[in-house]
N, C-alpha and C positions, 0 to 999 in steps of 0.2 A: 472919414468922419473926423473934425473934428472939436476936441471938448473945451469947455471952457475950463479957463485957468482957474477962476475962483475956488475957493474949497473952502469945506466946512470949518469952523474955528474947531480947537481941538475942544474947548471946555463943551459947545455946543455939540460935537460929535459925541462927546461920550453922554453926554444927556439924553443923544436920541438911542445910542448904544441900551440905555441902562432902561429907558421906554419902551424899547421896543420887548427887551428881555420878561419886563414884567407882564407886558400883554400876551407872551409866549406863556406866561405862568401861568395868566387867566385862560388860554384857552387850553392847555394841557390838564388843568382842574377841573374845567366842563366836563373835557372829554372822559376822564376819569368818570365823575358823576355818572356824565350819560350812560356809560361802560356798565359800573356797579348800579344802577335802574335796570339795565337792559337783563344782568344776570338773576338781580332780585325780578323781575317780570318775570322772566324763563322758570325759576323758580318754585313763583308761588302758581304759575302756569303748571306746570309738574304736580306739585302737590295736590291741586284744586283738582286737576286729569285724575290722578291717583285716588282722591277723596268719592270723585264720582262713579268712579270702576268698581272702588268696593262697596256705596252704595249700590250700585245695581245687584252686585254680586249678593248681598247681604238681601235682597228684594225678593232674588230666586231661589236665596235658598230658606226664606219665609216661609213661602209659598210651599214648601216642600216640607213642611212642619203638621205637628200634629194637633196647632192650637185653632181655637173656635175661629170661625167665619168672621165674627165680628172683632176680635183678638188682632185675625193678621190683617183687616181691613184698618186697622187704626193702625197698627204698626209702620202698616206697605204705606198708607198716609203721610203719615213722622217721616219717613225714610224719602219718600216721594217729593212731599217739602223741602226737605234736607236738600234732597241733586238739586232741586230747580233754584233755589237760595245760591247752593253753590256754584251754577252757571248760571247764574245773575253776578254772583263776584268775579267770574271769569269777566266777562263782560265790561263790567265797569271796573277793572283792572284795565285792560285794553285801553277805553276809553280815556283810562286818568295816563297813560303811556302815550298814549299818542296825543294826546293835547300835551305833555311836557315835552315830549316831542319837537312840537312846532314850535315850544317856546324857547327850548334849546337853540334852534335851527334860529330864530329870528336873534338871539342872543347872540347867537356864533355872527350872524350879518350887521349885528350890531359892534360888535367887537370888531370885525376885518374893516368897518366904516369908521371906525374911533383910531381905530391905526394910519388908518388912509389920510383922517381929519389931522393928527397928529404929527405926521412925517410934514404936510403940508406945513401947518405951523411952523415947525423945526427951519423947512427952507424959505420962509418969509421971515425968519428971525435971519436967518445968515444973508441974506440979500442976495443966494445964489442960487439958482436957476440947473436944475441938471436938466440935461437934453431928454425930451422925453422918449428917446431909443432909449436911456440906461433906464428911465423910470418905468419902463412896461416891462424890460427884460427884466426889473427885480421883481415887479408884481408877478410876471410868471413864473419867479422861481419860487414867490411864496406860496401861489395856489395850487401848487403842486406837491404842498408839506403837511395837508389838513391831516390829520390822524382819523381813522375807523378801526371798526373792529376786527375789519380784516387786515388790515395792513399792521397793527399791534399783534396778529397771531405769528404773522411772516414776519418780524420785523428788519431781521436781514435783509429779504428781498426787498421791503420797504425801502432802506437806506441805498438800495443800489439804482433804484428805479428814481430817488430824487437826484442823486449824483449821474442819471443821465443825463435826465432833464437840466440838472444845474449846467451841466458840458455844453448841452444845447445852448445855452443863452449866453454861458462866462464861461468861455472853453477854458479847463485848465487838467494837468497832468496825474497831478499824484491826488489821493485825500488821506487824512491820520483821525480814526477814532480810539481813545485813549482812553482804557477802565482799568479800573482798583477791583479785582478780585480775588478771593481768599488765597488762593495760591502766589499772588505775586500779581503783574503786571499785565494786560493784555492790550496789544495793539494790531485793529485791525488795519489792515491798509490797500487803498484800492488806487489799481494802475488805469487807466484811461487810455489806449492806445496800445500800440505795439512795442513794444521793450527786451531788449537781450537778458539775457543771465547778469551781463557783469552792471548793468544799470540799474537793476532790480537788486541789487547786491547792494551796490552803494545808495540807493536809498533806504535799504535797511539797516545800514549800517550811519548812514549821516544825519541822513534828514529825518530819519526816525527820532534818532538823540538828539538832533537840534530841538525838534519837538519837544522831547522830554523835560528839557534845559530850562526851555519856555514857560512849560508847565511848573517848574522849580521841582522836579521829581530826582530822586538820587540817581546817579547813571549807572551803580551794579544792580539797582533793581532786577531782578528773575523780570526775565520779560517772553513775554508768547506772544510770538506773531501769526495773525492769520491774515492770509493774503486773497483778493478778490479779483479779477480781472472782466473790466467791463470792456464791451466791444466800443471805439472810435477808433475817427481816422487820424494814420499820422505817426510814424515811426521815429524813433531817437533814440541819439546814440549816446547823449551826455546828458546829465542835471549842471552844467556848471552855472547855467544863467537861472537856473529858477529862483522864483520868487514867492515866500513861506508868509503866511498871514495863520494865526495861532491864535482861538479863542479859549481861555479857559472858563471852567464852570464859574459863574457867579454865587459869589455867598451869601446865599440867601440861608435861614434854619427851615422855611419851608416846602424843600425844592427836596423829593425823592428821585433819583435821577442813576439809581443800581448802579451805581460807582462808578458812574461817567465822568472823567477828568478833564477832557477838551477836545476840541475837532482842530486838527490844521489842512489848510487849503495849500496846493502846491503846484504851479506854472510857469511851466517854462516862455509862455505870453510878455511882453512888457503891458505893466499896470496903469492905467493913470490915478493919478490919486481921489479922485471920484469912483472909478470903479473900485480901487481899493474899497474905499470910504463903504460901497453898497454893499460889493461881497464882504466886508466886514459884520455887516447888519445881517446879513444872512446866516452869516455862520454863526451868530447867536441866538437868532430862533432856530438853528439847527440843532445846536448844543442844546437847546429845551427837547426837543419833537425826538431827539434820536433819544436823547438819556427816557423820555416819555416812555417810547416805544419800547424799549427795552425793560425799564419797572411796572408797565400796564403786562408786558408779556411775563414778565417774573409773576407776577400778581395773579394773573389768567391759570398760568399752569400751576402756581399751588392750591389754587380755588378747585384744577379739576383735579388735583392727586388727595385734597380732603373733602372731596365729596366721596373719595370713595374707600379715604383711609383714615383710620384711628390716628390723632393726631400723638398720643403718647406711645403707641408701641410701634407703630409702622404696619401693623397688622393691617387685611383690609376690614371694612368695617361691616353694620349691619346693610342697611343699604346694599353693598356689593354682591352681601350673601345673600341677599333675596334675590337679584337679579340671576346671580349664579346659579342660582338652586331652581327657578325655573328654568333658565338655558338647559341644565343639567337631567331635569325630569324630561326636558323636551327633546335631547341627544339620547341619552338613556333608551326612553320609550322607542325611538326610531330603529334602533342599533339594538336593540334588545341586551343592552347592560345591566349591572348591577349597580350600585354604589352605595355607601352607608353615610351615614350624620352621624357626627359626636357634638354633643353639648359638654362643656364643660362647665363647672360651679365649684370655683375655689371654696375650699370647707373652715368657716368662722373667718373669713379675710378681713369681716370687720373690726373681731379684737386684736388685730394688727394694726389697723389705721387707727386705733383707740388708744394703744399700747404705745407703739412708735412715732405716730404721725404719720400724715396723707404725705409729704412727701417717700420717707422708706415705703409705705405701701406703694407706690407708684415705680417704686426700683422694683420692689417683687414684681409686680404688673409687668414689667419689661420683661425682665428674667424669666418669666411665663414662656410672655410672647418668644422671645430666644427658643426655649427649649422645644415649641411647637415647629418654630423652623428646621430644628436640628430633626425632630421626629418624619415629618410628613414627608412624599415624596414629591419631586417637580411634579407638577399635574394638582395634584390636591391644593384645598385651599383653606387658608388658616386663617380666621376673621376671629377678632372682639368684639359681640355683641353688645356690649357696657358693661359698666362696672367692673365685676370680678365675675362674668358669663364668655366663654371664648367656645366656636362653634369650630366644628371642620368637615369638611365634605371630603371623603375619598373616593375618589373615581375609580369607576369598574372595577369596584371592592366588594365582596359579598359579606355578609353577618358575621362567617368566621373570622374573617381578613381582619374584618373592622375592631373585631373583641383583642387580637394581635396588637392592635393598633395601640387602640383604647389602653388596654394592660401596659403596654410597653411607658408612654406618656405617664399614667400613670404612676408608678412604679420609678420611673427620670424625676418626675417632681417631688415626689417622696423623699427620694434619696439627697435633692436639691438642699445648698446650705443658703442663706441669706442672708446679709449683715444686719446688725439693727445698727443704731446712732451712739448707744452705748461700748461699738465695741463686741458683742456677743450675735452667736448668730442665730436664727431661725429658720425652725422647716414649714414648709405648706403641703396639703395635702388638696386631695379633689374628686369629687364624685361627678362622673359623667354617664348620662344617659348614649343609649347606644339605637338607632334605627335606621332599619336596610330597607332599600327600593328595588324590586319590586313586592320583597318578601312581605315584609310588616306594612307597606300603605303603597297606593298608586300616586297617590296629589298631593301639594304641598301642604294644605290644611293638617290633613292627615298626619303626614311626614312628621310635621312640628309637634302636634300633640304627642304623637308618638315617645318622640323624642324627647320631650318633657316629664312625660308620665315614667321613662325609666331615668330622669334624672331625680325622680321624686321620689322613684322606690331605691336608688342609692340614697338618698339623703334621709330615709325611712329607715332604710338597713343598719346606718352607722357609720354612712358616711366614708369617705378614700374605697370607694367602690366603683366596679364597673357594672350596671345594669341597661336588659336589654328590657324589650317588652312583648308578653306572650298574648295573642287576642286581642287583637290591639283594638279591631273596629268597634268589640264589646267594651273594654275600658271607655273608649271614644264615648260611646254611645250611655256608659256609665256617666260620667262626667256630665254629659252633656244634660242628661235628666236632671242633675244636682244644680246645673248651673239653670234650668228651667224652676227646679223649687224657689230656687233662691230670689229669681224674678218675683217669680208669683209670691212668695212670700214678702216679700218688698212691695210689693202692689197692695196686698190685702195691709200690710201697715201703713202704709201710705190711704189710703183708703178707708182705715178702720174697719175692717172685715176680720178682724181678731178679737172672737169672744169666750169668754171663758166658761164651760161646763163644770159640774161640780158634783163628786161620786161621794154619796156615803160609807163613813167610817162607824161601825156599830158599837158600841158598849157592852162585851160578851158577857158581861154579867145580869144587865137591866135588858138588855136588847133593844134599847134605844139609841138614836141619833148621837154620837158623843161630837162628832167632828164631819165636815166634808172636803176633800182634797180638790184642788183647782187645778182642771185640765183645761192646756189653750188648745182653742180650736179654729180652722179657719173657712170665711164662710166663703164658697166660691158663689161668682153672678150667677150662674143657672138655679144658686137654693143649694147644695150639694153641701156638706160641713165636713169636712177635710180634721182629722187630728193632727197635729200638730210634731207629734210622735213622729209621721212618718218623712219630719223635716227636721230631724236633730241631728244627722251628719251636716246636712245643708248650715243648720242655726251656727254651730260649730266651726265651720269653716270657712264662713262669710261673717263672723262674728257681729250677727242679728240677735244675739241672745239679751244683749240691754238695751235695745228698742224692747224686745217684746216682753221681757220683762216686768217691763213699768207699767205696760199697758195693761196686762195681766195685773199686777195688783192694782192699780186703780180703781176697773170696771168690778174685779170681784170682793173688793172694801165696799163699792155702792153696794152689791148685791147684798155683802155682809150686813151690813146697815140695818136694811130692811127687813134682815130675818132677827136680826136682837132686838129692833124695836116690833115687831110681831110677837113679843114675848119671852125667846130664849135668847136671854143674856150672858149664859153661860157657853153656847155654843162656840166650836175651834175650828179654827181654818185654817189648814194645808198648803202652802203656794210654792211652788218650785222655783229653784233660782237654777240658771247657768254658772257652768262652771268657774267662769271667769269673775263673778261678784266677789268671792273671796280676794282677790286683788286689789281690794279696798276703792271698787268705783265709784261708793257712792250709793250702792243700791236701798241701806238701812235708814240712811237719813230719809230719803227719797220718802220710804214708808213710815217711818216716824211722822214727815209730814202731812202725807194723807191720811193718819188715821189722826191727827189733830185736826183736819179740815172735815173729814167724814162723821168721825166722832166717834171712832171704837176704840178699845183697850188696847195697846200691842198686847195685852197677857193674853186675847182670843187669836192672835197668830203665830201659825209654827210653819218657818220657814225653812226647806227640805233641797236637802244635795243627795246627790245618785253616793255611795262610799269612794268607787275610784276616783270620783270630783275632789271630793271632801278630802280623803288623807292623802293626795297629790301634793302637795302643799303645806307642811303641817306647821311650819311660822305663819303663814298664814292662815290658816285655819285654827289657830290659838286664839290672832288678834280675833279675827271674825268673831268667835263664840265670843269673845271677852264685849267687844261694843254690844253683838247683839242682845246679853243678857243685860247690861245697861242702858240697854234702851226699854226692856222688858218684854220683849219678844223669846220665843220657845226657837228649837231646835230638832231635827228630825232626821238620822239618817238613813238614807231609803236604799235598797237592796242590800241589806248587813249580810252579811254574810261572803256576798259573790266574791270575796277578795280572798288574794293568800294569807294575811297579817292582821285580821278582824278583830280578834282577839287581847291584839297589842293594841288597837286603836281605841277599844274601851279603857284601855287602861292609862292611856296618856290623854287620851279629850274625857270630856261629860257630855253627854247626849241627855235630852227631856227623852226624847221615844227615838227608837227604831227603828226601822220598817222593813221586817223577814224576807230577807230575797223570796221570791214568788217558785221559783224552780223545788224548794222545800218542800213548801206548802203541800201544793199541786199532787206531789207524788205520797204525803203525809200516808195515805190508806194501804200504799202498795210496796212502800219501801221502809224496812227494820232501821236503815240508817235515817233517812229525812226523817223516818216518828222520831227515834233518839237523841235527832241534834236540835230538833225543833223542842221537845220538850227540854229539855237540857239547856237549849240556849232562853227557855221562857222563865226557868230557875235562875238563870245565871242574872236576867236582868231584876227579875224580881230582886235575888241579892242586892245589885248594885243600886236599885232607885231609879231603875230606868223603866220606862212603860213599852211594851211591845203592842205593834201594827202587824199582824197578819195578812196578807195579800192573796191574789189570787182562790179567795173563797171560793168557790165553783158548784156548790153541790151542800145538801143537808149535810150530809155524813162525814164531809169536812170542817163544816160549822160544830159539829159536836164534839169531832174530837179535839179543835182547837181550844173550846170551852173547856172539855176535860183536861187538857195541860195547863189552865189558869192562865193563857194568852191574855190579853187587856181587851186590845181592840182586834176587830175584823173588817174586809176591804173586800169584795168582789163583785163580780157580775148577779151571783145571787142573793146578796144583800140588796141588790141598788145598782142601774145604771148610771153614768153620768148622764146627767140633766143638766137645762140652762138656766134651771133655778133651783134653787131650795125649799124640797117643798115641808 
């Protein structure tokens, strides 16, 4: 064959050089995109899977509950809705992927048709003509360089399988790909054919550094070679006539290309300067496709090591530990093993990050994670669940093993020093819950709570503890009621099924009405009225207490209303607050304004805390009494007594009334100490100006002899039920 003479000018070669580079950029960008879709698709596919499984799961174990017919029919409903919503998003996720898809695809033929249109231009500007043998042999070497997802996983294999294919059409010997990595230099370099020792010698010895030279790189560079051998035909015993064409990377700032420095071509062929000219052009869409290949695979595998690792301590994460933890109940089970769960919960980690700053928090955090590695053994697995939470599973460990474990960890952190920013150093400590499979739960549900419930009674106990958990299904099954109050109580506020009763308080001298005490109550659908009472762990602990609050005085200022303008203007009312109003939320103004909207005295309300509430606090419970009596409102503190320091607390507050722990009372008839401390204590207020509430009346003979110790007021079942009105 042969070529024509003509050739490209050089200014036009490098223009089509530097056109072809950027259309290498555009499709190395797509393929990115399409890539990062494809992972976000898989993804939210995962999730949306995930979302569904535990609706279902969340459906049967509804079903397997002890609420009314009509209860799990609206819930199984909600939850019913829920899956079909979220495999409708499944769906049109699909839908919105695969139509980008197509339009990816008609992009991508857009682009190899703008290349096409482009090269052609280039040779009607030069007036030369290449033969169309060299023009289909370059188009075949390009359609052989598309990037996917598989060939960015391999991308090794990728680069060998285009350098067959390139031999195929532009036979040539040697190839040099050239990266910057942290250690120094890397040069892979791949032979074509049959070659001795000492040939393969002096090419890594020559033509290697020629390359480098090319490249403009220092020649004591640290250099690692790795060497590839593809199968063609064709033995030789010298490089002396080969022929070096050397593309380096073009500088572009938007080209991520994981330290690729340059490709060089190497042939011991004679060139004509046309094929020069096209294997030129290739080897600059190859310098995009290979440095691609290589940062879409960088990319790929740190996507898969933080899916399933803590990116600050190296630990693995949560994610990994749920996967493990079912693997593990699933081996376990089979094999008849043991193994135990540790939770961990660094103790105040936050006034560290407060103290020193999130970054020193963040060095503790690692230091953590270190010392878990030094503790666990190969087999076990040490994950941060967030924050300052770090979980660990030890295989075929039974409860004892685990508390070994636990304590040892423990006890390493303790002893742990830590620098701060100043200079000085700090210690951390840690309470971790402790639970064993098959001992304390069979399922993971289980397992978890477990586990949590004795990280809660470390952090109950006082914290740098190890706690396991004894009965665990009844805890479980504790909880679980509380987390059923909590609903329902949320339901009935939501709903306004929260009404207030009202118990009289009697006048033990007149025997009349003096006051009535505001009990909430809640009304369930079937009619059923629920106290309120028997949801004050619940109120507590899901801090419901100022929602209901408010509500509570509200409806019972209307009821109040109605009973002063009936006539007794003088009448008092009782309302219970939650512990946490003393934290100044808000709750007095609240009633200041309702009794200017309703239109009664703050001086007919006396608002009442349990004593443990009340002198929990006693900066705060200063201000409290202080706004409250500026506002004009009474004060009342109810169960006096029940504490160790009762005594002391009349003497640093002022109380209007009292209200005699009920345990006194009760036993007044049968017990020489309750008669003595009760009449004693009904001197002591009289002393001070304080009014005492008697409780738990029960009985005539109670009532009399409460009257004979000059008590003020009386409270019981035999005075007065609570009612829903005042009568």
């Amino acid at each position: 064959m042969t070529l024509p003479t003509a050739i490209l000018p050089a200014g036009l070669e490098d223009f089509r050089y530097q056109g072809l580079v950027r259309f290498a950029a555009l499709l190395e960008s797509q393929t990115r995109s399409r890539l990062f879709a494809k992972n976000i698709g898989d993804l939210v596919h995962s999730i949306n899977t995930e979302i569904g499984e535990n609706l279902d799961k969340s459906i049967r174990k509804l079903q397997q509950t002890n609420l009314s017919d009509d209860e799990k029919s609206g819930l199984i409903d909600l939850l019913s809705n829920s899956a079909t919503r979220s495999s409708r998003l499944h769906l049109t996720m699909e839908l919105l992927l695969k139509e980008r898809n197509r339009q990816w695809q008609q992009s991508e033929n857009n682009l190899k048709q703008i290349m096409l249109d482009f090269r052609g231009m280039v040779d009607d500007l030069s007036h030369t003509l290449i033969e169309k043998d060299l023009f289909e042999r370059q188009s075949h070497v390009l359609e052989s360089i598309i990037l996917s997802h598989e060939k960015v996983a391999q991308w090794k294999l990728f680069v060998q399988e285009i350098l067959s294919g390139f031999h195929a059409i532009f036979p040539f010997n040697f190839f040099f790909i050239a990266f910057a990595e942290e250690h120094g230099l890397s040069l892979f370099v791949y032979f074509l054919g049959d070659y001795s020792e000492e040939v393969k010698a002096q090419v890594r010895e020559h033509l290697a550094q020629d390359m480098l030279a090319k490249l403009k790189l220092p020649e004591d560079a640290p250099l690692d070679i790795e060497e590839f051998q593809i199968p063609a035909e064709g033995k030789y015993n010298s490089i002396d006539d080969v022929k070096m064409i050397t593309v380096p990377v073009p500088e572009l700032e938007m080209l991520n290309l994981a330290g690729l420095l340059g490709v060089a071509y190497g042939s011991l062929h004679k060139l004509s300067a046309q094929e020069a000219s096209v294997i030129r052009s290739i080897l600059a869409v190859m310098v995009m496709v290979v440095g691609s290949s290589k940062a879409l695979n960088r990319t790929l595998s740190e996507l898969e090591y933080y899916s399933t690792h803590d990116p600050l301590t190296g630990l693995y994460n949560r994610r990994y530990f749920n996967e493990m933890l079912d693997y593990e109940v699933g081996r376990s089970e089979r094999h008849g093993h043991e193994f135990s769960i540790l939770m961990l919960d660094l103790d105040d980690f936050k006034d560290i990050n407060d103290t020193y700053g999130h970054p020193c928090g963040d060095a503790a955090l690692i230091g953590v994670a270190d010392s878990l590695r030094e503790v666990v053994r190969k087999g076990d697995l040490a994950t941060r669940i967030g924050g300052d939470e770090f979980a660990i599973i030890l295989t075929e460990t039974n409860k004892a093993g685990g508390m070994v474990v636990a304590e040892k960890l423990r006890a390493q952190l303790r002893e742990a020093a830590f620098s701060a920013p100043n200079g000085k150093t700090f210690h951390i400590t840690t309470s971790i819950g402790l639970v064993s499979y098959p001992e304390d739960a069979q399922n993971i549900s289980d397992l978890m709570t477990g586990v949590d419930i004795g990280l809660y009674r470390a952090k109950k106990l006082g914290k740098d503890t190890v706690c396991s958990v004894d009965k665990i299904e009844t805890q479980i099954q504790e909880n679980r009621v509380i987390r059923d109050h909590a609903e329902s109580l949320r339901n009935s506020l939501r709903e306004d099924r929260i009404v207030p009763f009202f118990q009289p308080i009697i006048d033990c001298r007149t025997g009349k009405v003096f006051a009535y005490e505001t009990l909430a109550r809640l009304c369930e659908p079937d009619g059923r009225t629920v106290s309120a009472g028997m949801f004050i762990e619940t109120i507590e602990k899901y801090g419901l207490g100022r929602e209901l609050d408010r509500i509570i005085i509200s409806k019972a200022l209307q009821a109040m209303k109605q009973k002063i303008d009936g006539g007794d203007p003088d009448i008092k009312l009782f309302i219970n607050l939650s512990a946490q109003e003393i934290q100044g939320r808000g709750i007095l103004g609240y009633a200041e304004q309702m009794c200017q909207e309703v239109g009664i005295p703050p001086k007919n309300i006396v608002f009442e805390l349990l004593e443990r509430d009340a002198v929990g606090d006693m900066t705060h419970m200063r201000k409290f009494l202080s706004d409250l009596r500026k506002k004009g409102f009474s004060f009342a503190l109810d169960d006096f007594g029940s504490g160790y320091n009762s005594f002391h607390y009349l003497r640093e507050l002022h109380f209007d009334f009292v209200k005699l722990d009920g345990a006194f009372v009760r036993n007044v008839l049968n017990s020489k100490i309750d008669y003595a401390l009760v009449n004693n204590l009904s001197r002591l207020c009289q002393d001070l100006g304080i009014l005492m509430v008697a409780e738990f009346i029960e009985s005539k003979e109670i009532m009399e002899a409460i009257q004979a110790m000059g008590v003020d007021y009386a409270q019981g079942y035999y005075l007065g039920l609570p009612a829903s009105n005042m009568p």
